[in-house]
Structure formats: structure tokens, C-alpha cells
N, C-alpha and C positions, 0 to 999 in steps of 0.2 A: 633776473640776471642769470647768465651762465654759468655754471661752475665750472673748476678748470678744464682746462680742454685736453682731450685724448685724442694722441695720435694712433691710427691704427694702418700697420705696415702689413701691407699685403691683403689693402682695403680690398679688392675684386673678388678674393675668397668668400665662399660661404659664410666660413665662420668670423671672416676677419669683419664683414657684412652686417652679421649678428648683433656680434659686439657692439659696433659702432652703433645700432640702433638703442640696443640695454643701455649704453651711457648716456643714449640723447637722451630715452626716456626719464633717466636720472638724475637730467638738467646738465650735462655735458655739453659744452662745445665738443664738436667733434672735428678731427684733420683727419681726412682720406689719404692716404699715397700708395699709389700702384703704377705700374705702367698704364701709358695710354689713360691717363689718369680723368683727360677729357669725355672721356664715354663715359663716366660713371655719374656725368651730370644729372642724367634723371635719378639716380637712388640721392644722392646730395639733398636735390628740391624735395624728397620725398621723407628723405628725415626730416630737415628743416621745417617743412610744412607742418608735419605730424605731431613735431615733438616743438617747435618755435624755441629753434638754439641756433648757432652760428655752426655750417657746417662749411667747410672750405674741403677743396681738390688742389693733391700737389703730386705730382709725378717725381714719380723713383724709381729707380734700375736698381734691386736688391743685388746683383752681381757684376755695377761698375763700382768696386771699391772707393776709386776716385774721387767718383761725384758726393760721399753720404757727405762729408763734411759743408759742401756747399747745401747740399739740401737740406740740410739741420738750420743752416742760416738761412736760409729764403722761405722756415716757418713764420706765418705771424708773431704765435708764442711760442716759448720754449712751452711745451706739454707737461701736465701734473703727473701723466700716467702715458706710459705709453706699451703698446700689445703688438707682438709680433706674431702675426699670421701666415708670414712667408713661407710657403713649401710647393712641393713636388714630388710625387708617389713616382711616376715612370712606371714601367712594366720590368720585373725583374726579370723576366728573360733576356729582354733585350739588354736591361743594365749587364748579364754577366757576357754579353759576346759582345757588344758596343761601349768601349771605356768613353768614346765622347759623351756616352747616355748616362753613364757609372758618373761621372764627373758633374753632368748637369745636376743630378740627383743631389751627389754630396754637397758642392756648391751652395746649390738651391734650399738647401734643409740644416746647414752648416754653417760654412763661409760666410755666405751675405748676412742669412741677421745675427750670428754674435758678430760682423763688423759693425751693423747698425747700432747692436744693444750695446759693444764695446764704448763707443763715439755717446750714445746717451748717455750709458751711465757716468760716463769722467764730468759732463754735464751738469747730471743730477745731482753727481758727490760734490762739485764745486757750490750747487747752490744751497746742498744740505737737505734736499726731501726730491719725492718721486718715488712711482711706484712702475717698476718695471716687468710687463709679463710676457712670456715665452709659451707659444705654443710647441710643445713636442708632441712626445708620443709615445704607448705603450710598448712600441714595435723596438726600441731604445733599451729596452728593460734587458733585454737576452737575444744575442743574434738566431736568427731563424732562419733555416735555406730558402724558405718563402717571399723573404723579403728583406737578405738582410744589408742590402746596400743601402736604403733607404732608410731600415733599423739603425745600421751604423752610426751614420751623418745622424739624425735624432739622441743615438746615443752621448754625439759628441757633443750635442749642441743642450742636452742636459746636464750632462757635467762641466759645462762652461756655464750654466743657468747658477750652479750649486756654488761652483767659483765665486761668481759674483755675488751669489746672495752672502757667502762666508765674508767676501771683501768690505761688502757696503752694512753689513750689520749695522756697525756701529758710527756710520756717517751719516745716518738719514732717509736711507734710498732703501727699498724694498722689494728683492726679486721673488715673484714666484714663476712657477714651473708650471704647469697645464698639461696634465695628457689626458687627452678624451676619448680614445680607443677608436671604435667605430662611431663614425659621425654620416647622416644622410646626408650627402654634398654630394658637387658636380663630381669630384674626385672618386668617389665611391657609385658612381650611375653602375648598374648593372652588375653590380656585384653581390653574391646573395648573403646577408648579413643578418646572424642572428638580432632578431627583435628585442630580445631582454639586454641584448650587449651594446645597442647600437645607440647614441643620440642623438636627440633631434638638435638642431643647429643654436633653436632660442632659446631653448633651454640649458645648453651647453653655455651661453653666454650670460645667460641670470645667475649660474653658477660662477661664472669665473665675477662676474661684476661683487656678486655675495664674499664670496672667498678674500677676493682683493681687501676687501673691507676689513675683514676679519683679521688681514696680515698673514693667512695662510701660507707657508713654503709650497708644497706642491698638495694637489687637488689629482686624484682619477675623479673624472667627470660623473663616471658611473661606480657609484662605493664597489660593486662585483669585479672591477678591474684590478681591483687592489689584491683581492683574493686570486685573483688569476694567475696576475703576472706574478704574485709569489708562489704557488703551485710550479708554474713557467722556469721561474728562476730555479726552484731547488730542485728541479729534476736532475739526476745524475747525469754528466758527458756522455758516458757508453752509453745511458739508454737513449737519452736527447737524439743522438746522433741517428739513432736508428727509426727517430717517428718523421713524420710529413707534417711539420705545420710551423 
């Protein structure tokens, strides 16, 4: 028999991918929801086949606000757990001369999943348990001229993580937070990324699968993150201002 079933938002990601494999292995029913949701038929049969759990495809538009509440009702089950993978890096150049790109950016890494994880977690709190996880990101820790539109939107969408975890303590429900730094994905192709910093995608998901268990608040995927972004953080304004990264 299955155990409860995980829904994973912004199934077509790499890492959102992962994941849903690590819970099948775990005896997870797994729910997919991504756009175009019908192409991800062959990974569905491929979980299912591998791991012999029920995996089900359902389509979501992370940025029609509208629709999440219908699409929360047209799950099988309401989910024991559910992982939001939804984002979008964009190219910060184009985000500072193009606000329609600026906007898809924050949108895409903001907006849409704390409206998805807003709408679960009233949910989860009504039924009294769930486990709710948010992928952010280091890039969130300290804006950086590198990237910090994308940094921003992660920032905002970690302190809406911390929100909720503060809210739901003591009703049942359990947020953690996820930042993985560099991760080997389609999102990262061709980008040159130190090796001791970067992780691989399955292993980023047996950590978050591990962590969740444990009831961890937030997780750097890679322990040397932790050390980073506080180096990151306490660098003084005047100097910050004056490095490249």
C-alpha cells in the first residue's frame, strides 16, 4: 500500500523530478502538477513502473491565481506533503532593461507558490497535520547585482516560508524551507559552477526527503552554504558594494 501521497508543484523541474522519484522510492503516491502536464506522461509510467505506487498528472498554471483553488479540488487526495519547485532564474540583464522579464521573474519565484502554499496550508491547518516544503534559495540570503531580481522574489518567498512555519507551529502543519545553491539542472546548463558547491539533483532530493522527516526548519542542501552565505551576509555595505558577485 502507498503512503500518503506528495504533491509536487512545478513537477517538470529537475529538481521538482527528483523529488517525486525519492518519495516514490519511499512508498509515496506521487501527484505531478506542471503545465502541459500531459507530456510528462512517460516520467509518471516511469515512476510508477520502478517504484509500483500510484502516480497521477494534473495541470497547473503557477501564475493563474484564479484557478489554484479549483485545482486543489480536482486532486484525488488532499496530499500528506506537499513541495513547491516552481521557479525561474531569467537572465539578469535582461531582468534590469525588461520589467515584463523583472515581473515574470518575481511572479514566477514569489507570487505563484506562496499563493499555492497560502491555499494548502489553510488546508493542512484545517485538517491538523502536513508537511509543507518550499524550495528557495541562497541567492535570497543578500541581494547581489548578479542576480538580484531573482535573489529578491526567493527572498520574499523565504520570509513568507518562515511566516508560515511561525503560524502553523502549533496546528500540526510543518513548513520547511530548502535552499540548495547550485544545483546541476536544465536551469544551470552551461553555466560554469564550482563542483565542491554545486549539487547533484538526487541527492538534493534524499536530503530534502531526510530532513522533512527529521521536521528540519530550513536545510542548505550543501552544509558549505551555510558558511557562505554567512561570510555573504556579514560583509559590510561599503565593501559589498564595491565587489562583483
Amino acid at each position: 500500500m502507498s503512503a500518503g501521497p506528495v504533491l509536487i508543484l512545478g513537477a517538470r523541474s529537475d529538481i521538482g523530478m527528483a523529488i517525486a522519484r525519492a518519495y516514490a522510492a519511499d512508498g509515496h503516491a506521487i501527484q505531478l502538477a506542471a503545465r502541459n502536464a500531459d507530456t510528462l506522461e512517460p516520467e509518471r509510467n516511469d515512476i510508477a513502473l520502478r517504484h509500483g505506487t500510484d502516480v497521477t498528472l494534473h495541470e497547473l498554471d503557477a501564475l493563474d491565481y484564479d484557478s489554484h483553488d479549483a485545482f486543489l479540488d480536482s486532486l484525488p487526495a488532499l496530499p500528506d506533503i506537499a513541495v513547491c519547485a516552481v521557479g525561474y532564474m531569467g537572465e539578469q540583464p535582461e531582468n534590469e532593461a525588461d520589467m515584463h522579464a523583472a515581473r515574470l521573474v518575481m511572479r514566477s519565484n514569489f507570487e505563484g507558490p506562496a499563493n499555492l502554499l497560502a491555499l494548502l496550508a489553510n488546508r493542512f491547518e484545517a485538517r491538523g497535520s502536513g508537511t509543507l516544503i518550499g524550495i528557495s534559495s541562497v541567492a535570497g540570503d543578500r541581494g547581489r547585482a548578479t542576480n538580484y531580481v531573482y535573489g529578491s522574489a526567493k527572498a520574499g518567498f523565504t520570509a513568507f516560508l518562515s511566516g508560515l512555519r511561525n503560524r502553523l507551529a502549533k496546528k500540526g502543519v510543518h513548513v520547511m524551507t530548502v535552499k540548495p545553491g547550485f544545483v546541476a539542472t536544465k536551469m544551470t546548463e552551461g553555466m560554469d559552477l564550482p563542483e565542491k558547491l554545486t549539487a547533484d539533483p538526487d541527492k538534493l532530493a534524499r536530503s530534502v526527503l531526510r530532513a522533512a522527516k527529521r521536521r528540519r526548519n530550513i536545510i542548505y542542501v550543501k552544509p558549505v552554504w551555510w558558511l557562505v552565505m554567512l561570510i555573504i551576509r556579514n560583509i559590510p555595505e561599503a565593501i559589498f558594494k564595491k565587489l562583483s558577485i
